[in-house]
PDB file of N, CA, C and O in Angstrom:
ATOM      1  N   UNK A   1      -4.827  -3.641  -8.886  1.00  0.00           N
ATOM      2  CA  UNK A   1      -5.124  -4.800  -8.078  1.00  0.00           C
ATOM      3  C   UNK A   1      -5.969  -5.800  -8.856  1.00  0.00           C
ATOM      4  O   UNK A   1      -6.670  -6.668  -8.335  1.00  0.00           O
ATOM      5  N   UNK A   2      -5.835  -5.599 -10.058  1.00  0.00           N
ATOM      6  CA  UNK A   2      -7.185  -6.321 -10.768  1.00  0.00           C
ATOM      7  C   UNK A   2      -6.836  -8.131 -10.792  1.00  0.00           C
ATOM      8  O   UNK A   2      -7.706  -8.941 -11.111  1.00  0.00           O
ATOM      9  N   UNK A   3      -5.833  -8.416 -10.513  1.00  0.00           N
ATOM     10  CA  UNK A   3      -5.029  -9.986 -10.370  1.00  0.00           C
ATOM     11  C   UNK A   3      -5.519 -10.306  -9.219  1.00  0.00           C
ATOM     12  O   UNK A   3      -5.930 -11.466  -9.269  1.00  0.00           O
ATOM     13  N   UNK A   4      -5.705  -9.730  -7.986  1.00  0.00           N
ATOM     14  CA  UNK A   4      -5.777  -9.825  -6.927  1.00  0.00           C
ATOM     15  C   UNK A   4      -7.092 -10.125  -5.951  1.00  0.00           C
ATOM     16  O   UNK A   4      -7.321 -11.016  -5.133  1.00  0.00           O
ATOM     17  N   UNK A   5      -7.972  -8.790  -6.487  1.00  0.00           N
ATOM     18  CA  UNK A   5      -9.459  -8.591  -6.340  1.00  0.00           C
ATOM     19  C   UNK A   5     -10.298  -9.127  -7.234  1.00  0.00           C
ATOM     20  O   UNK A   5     -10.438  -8.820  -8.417  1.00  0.00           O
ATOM     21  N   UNK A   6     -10.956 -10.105  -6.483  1.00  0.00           N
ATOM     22  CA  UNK A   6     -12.169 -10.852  -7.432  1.00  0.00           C
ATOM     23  C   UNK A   6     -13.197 -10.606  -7.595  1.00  0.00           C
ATOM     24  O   UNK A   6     -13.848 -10.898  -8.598  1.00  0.00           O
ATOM     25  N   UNK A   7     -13.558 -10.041  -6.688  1.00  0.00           N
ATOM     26  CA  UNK A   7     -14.955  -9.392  -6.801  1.00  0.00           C
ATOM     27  C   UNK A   7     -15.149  -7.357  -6.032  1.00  0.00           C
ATOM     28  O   UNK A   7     -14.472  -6.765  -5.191  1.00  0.00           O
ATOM     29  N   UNK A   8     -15.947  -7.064  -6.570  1.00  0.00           N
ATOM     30  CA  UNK A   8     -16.348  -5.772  -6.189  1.00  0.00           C
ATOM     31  C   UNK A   8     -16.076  -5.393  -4.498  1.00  0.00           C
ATOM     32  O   UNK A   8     -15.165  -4.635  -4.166  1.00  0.00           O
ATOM     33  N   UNK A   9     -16.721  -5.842  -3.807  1.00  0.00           N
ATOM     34  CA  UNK A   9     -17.050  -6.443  -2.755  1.00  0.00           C
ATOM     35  C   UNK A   9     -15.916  -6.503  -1.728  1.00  0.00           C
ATOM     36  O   UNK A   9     -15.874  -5.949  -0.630  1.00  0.00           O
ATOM     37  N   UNK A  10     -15.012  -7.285  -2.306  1.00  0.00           N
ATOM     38  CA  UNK A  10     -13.731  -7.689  -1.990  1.00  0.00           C
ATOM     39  C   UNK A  10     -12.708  -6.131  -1.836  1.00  0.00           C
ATOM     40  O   UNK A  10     -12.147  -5.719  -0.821  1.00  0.00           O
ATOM     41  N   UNK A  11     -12.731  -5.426  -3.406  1.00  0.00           N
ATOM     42  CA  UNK A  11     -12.267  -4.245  -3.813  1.00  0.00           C
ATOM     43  C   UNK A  11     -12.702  -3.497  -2.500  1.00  0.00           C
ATOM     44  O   UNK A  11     -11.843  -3.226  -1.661  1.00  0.00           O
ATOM     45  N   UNK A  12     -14.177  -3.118  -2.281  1.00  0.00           N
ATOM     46  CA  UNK A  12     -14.060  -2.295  -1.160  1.00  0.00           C
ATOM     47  C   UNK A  12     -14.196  -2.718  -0.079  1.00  0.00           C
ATOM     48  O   UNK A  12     -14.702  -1.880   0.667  1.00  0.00           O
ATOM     49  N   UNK A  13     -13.958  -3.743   0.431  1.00  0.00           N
ATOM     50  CA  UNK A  13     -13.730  -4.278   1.309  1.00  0.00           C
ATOM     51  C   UNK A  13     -11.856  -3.910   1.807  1.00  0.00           C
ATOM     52  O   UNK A  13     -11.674  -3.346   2.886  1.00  0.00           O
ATOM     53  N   UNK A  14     -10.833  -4.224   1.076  1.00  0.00           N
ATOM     54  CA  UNK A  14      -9.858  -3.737   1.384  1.00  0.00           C
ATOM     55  C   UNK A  14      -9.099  -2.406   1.218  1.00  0.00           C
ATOM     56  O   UNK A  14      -8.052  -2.113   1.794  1.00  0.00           O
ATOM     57  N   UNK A  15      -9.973  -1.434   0.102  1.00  0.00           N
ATOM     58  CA  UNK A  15      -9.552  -0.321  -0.176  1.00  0.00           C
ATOM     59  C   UNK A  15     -10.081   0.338   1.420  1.00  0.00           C
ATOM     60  O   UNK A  15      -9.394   1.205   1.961  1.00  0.00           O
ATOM     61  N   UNK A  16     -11.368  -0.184   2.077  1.00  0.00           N
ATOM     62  CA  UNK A  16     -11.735   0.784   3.170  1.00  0.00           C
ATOM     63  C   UNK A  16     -10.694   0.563   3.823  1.00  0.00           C
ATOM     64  O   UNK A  16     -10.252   1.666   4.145  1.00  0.00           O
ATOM     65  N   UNK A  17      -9.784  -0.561   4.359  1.00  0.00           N
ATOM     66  CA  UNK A  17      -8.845  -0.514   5.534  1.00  0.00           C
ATOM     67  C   UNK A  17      -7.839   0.057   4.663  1.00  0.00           C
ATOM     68  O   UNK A  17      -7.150   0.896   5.244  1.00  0.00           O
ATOM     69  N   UNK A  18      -7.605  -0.099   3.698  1.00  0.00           N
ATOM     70  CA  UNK A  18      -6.305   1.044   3.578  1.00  0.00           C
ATOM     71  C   UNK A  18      -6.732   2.864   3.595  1.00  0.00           C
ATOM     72  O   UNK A  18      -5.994   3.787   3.939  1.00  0.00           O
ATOM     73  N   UNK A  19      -7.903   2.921   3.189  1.00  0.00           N
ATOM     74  CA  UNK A  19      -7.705   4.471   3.675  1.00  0.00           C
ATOM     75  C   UNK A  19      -7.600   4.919   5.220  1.00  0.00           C
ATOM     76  O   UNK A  19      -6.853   5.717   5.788  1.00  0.00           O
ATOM     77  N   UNK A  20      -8.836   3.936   5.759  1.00  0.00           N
ATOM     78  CA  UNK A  20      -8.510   4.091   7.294  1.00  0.00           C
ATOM     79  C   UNK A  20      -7.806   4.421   7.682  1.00  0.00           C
ATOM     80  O   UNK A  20      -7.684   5.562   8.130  1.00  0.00           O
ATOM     81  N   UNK A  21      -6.371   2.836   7.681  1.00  0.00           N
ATOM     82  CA  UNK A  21      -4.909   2.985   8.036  1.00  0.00           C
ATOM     83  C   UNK A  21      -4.224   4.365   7.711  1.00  0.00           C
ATOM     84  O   UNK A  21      -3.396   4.898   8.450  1.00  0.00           O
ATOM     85  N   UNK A  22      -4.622   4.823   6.640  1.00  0.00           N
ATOM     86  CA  UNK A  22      -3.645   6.529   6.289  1.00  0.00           C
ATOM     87  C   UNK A  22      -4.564   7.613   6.460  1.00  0.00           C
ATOM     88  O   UNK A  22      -4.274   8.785   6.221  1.00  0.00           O
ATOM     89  N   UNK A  23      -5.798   7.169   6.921  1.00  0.00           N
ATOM     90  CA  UNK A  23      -6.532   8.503   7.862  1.00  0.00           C
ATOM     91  C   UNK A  23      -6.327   8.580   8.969  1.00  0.00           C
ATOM     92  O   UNK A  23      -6.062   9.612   9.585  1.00  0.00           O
ATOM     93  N   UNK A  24      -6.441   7.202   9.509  1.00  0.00           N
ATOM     94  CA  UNK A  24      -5.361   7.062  11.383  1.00  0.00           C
ATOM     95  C   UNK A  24      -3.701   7.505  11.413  1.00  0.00           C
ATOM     96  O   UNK A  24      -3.080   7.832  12.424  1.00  0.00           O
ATOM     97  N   UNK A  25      -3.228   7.432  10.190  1.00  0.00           N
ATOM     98  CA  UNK A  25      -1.772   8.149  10.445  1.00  0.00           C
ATOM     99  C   UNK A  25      -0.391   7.133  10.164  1.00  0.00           C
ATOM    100  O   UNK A  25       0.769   7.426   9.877  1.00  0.00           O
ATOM    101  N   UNK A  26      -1.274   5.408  10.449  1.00  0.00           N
ATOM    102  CA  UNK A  26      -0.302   4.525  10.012  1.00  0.00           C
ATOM    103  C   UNK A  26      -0.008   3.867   8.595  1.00  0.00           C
ATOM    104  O   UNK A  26       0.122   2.714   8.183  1.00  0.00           O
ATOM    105  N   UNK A  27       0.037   5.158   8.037  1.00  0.00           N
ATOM    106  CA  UNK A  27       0.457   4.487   6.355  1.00  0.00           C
ATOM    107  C   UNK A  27       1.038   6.228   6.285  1.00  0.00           C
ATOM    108  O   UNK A  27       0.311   7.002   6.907  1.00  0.00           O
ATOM    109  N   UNK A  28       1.939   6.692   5.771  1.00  0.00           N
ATOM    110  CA  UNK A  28       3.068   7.802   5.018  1.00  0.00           C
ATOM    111  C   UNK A  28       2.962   7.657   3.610  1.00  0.00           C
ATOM    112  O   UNK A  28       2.808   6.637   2.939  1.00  0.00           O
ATOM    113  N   UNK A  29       3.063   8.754   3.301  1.00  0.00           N
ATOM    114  CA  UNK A  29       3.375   8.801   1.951  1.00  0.00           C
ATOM    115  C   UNK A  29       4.676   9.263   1.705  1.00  0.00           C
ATOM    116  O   UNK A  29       5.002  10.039   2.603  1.00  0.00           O
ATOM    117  N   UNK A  30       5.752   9.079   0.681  1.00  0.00           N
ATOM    118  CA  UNK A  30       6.931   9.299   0.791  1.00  0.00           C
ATOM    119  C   UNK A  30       7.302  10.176  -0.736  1.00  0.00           C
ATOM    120  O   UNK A  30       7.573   9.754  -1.860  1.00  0.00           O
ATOM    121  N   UNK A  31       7.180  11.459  -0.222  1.00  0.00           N
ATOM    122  CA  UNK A  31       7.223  12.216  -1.191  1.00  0.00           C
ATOM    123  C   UNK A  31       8.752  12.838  -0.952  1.00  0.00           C
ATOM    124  O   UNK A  31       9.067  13.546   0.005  1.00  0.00           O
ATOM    125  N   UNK A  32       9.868  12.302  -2.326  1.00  0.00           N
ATOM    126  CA  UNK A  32      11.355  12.556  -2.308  1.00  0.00           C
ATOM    127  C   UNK A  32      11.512  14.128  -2.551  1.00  0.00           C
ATOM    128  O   UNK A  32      12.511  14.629  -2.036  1.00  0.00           O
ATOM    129  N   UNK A  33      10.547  15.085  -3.360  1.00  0.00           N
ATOM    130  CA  UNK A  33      10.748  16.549  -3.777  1.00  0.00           C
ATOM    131  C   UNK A  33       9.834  16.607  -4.338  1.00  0.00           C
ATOM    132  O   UNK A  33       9.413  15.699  -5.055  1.00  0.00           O
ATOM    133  N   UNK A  34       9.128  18.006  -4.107  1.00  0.00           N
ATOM    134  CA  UNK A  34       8.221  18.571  -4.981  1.00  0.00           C
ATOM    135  C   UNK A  34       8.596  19.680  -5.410  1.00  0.00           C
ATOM    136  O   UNK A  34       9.212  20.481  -4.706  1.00  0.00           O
ATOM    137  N   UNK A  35       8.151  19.974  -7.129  1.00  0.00           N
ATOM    138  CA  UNK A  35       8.785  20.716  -8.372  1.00  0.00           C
ATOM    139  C   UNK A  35       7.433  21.891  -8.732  1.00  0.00           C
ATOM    140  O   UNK A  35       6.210  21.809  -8.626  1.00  0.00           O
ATOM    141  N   UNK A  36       8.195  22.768  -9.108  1.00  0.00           N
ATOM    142  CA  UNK A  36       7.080  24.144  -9.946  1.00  0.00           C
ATOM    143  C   UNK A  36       6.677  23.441 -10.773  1.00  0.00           C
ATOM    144  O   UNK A  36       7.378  22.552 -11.257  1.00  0.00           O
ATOM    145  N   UNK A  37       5.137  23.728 -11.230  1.00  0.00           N
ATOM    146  CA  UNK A  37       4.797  23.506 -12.751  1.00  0.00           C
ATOM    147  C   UNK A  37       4.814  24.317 -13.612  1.00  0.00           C
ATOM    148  O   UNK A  37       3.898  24.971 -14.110  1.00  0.00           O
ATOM    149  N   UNK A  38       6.122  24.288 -13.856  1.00  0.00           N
ATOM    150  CA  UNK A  38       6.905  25.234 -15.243  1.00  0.00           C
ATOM    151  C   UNK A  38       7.441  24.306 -15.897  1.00  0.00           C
ATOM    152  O   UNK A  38       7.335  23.102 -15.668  1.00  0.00           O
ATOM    153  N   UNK A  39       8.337  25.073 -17.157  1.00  0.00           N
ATOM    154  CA  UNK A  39       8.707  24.259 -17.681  1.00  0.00           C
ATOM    155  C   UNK A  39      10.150  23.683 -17.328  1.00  0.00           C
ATOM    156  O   UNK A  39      10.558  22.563 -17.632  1.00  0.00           O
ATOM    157  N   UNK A  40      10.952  24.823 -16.514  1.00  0.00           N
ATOM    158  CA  UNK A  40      12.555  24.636 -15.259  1.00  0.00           C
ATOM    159  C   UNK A  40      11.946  23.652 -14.382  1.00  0.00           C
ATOM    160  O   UNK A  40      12.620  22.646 -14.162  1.00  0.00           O
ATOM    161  N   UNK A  41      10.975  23.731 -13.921  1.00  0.00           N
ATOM    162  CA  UNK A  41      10.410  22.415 -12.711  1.00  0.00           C
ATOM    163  C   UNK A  41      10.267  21.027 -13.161  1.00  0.00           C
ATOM    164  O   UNK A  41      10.949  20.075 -12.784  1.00  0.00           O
ATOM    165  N   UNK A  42       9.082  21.015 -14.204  1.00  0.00           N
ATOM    166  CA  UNK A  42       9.171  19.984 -14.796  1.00  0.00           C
ATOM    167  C   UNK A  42      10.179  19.186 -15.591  1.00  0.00           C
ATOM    168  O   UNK A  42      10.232  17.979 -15.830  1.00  0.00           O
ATOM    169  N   UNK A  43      10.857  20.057 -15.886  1.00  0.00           N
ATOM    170  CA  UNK A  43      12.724  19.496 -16.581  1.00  0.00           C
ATOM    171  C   UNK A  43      13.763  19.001 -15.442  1.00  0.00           C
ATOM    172  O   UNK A  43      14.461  17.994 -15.559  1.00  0.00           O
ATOM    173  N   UNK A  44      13.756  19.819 -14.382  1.00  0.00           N
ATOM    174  CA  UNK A  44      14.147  19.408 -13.306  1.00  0.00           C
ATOM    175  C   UNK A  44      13.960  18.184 -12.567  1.00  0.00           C
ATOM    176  O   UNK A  44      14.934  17.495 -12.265  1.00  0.00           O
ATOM    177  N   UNK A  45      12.194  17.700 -12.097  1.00  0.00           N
ATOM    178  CA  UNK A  45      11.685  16.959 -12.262  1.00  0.00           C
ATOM    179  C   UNK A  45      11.914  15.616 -13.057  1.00  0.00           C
ATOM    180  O   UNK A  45      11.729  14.588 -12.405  1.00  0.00           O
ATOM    181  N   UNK A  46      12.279  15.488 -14.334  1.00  0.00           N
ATOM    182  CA  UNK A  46      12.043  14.614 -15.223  1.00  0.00           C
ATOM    183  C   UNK A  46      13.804  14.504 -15.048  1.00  0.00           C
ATOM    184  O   UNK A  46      14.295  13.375 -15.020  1.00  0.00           O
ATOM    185  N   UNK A  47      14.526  15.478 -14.958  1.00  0.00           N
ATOM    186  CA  UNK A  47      16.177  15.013 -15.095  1.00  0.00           C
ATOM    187  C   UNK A  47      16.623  14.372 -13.658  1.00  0.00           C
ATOM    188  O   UNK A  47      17.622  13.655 -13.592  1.00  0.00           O
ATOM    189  N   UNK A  48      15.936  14.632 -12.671  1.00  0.00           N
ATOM    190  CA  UNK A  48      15.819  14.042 -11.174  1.00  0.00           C
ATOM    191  C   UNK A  48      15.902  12.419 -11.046  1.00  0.00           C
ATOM    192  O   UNK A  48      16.705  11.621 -10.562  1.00  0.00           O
ATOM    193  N   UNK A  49      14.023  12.311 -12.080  1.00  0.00           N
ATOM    194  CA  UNK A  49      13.375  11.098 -12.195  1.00  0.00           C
ATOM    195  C   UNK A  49      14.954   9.979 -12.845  1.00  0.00           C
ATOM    196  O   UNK A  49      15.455   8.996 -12.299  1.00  0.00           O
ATOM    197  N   UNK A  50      15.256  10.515 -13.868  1.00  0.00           N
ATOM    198  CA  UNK A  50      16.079   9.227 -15.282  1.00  0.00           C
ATOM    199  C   UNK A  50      17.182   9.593 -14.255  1.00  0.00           C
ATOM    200  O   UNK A  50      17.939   8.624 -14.206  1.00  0.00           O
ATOM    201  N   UNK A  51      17.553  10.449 -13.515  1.00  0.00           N
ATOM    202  CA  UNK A  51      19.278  10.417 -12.841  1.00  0.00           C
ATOM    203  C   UNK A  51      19.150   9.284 -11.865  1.00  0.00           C
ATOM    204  O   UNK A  51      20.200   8.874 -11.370  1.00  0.00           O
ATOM    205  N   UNK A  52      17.653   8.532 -11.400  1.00  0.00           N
ATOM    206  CA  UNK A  52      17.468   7.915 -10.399  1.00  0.00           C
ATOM    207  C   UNK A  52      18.132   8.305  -9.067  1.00  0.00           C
ATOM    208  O   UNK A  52      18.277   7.365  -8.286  1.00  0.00           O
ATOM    209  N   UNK A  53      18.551   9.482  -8.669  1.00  0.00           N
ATOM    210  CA  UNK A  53      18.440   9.813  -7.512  1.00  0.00           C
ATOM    211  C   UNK A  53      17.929  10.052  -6.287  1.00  0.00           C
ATOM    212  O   UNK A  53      18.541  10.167  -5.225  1.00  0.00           O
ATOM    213  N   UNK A  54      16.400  10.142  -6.565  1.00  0.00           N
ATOM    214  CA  UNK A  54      15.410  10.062  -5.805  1.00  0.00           C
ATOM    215  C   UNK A  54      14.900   8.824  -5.234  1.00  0.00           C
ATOM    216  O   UNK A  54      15.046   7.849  -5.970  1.00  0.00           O
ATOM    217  N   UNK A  55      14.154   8.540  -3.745  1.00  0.00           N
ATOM    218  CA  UNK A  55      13.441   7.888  -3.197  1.00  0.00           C
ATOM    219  C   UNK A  55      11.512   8.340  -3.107  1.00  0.00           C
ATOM    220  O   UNK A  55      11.119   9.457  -2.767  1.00  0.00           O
ATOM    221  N   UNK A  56      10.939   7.625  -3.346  1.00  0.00           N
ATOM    222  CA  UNK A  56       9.983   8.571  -2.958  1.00  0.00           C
ATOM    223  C   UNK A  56       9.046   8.630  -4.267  1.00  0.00           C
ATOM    224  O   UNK A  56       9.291   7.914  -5.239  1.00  0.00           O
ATOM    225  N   UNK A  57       8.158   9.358  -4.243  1.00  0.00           N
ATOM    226  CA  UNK A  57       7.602  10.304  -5.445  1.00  0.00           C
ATOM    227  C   UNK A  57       8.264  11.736  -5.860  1.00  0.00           C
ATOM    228  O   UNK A  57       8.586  12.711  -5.181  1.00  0.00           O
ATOM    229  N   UNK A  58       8.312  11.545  -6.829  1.00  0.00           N
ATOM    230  CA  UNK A  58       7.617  13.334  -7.470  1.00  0.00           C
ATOM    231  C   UNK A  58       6.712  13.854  -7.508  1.00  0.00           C
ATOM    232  O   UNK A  58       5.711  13.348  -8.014  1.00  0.00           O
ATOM    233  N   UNK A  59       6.727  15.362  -6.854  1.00  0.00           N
ATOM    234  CA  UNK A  59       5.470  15.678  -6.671  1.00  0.00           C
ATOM    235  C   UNK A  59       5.495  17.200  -7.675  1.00  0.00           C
ATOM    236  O   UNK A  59       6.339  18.082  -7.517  1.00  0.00           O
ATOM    237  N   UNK A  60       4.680  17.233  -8.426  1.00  0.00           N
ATOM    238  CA  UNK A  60       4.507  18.323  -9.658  1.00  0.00           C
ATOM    239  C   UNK A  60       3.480  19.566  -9.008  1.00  0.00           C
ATOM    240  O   UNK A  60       2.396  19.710  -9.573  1.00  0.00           O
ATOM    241  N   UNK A  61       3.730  20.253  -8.104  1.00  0.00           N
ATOM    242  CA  UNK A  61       2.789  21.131  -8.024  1.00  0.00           C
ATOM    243  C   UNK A  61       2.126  22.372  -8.974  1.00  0.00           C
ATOM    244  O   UNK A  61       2.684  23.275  -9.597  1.00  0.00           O
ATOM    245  N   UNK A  62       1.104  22.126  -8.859  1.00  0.00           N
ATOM    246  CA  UNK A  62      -0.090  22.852  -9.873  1.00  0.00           C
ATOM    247  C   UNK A  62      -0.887  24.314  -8.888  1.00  0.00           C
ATOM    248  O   UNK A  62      -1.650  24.262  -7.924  1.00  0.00           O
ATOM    249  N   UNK A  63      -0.343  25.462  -9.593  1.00  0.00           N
ATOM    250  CA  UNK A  63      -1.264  26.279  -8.404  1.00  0.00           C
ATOM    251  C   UNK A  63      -2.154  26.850  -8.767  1.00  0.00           C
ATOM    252  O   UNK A  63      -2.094  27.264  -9.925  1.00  0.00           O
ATOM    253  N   UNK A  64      -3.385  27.140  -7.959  1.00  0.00           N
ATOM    254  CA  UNK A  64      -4.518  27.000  -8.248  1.00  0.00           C
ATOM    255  C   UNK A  64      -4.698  28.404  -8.401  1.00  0.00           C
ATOM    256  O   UNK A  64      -5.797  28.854  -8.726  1.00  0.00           O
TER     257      UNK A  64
END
């Protein structure tokens, strides 16, 4: 946002209403598939991404 936001101030001034909005429920996140973090997942993943088949994100899960 750095084109956008001029001052500090400003920055959190609109970052607070956007978390709000997706702590109240009206903002989604649009996650197209989530992949193993291997190396079949992440290949999968990455051949998904360049086939442009997907909408959405990729989501790379990491387990803890």
């Amino acid at each position: 946002m750095g084109n956008y936001m001029i001052t500090p101030q400003e920055n959190t001034f609109y970052n607070k209403g956007l978390w709000e909005a997706y702590a109240a429920g009206q903002i989604k996140e649009a996650i197209s598939k989530e992949y193993a973090f291997t190396a079949e997942g992440v290949a999968q993943a990455h051949t998904d991404l360049a086939s442009r088949k997907t909408t959405g994100k990729l989501v790379v899960k990491i387990a803890k």
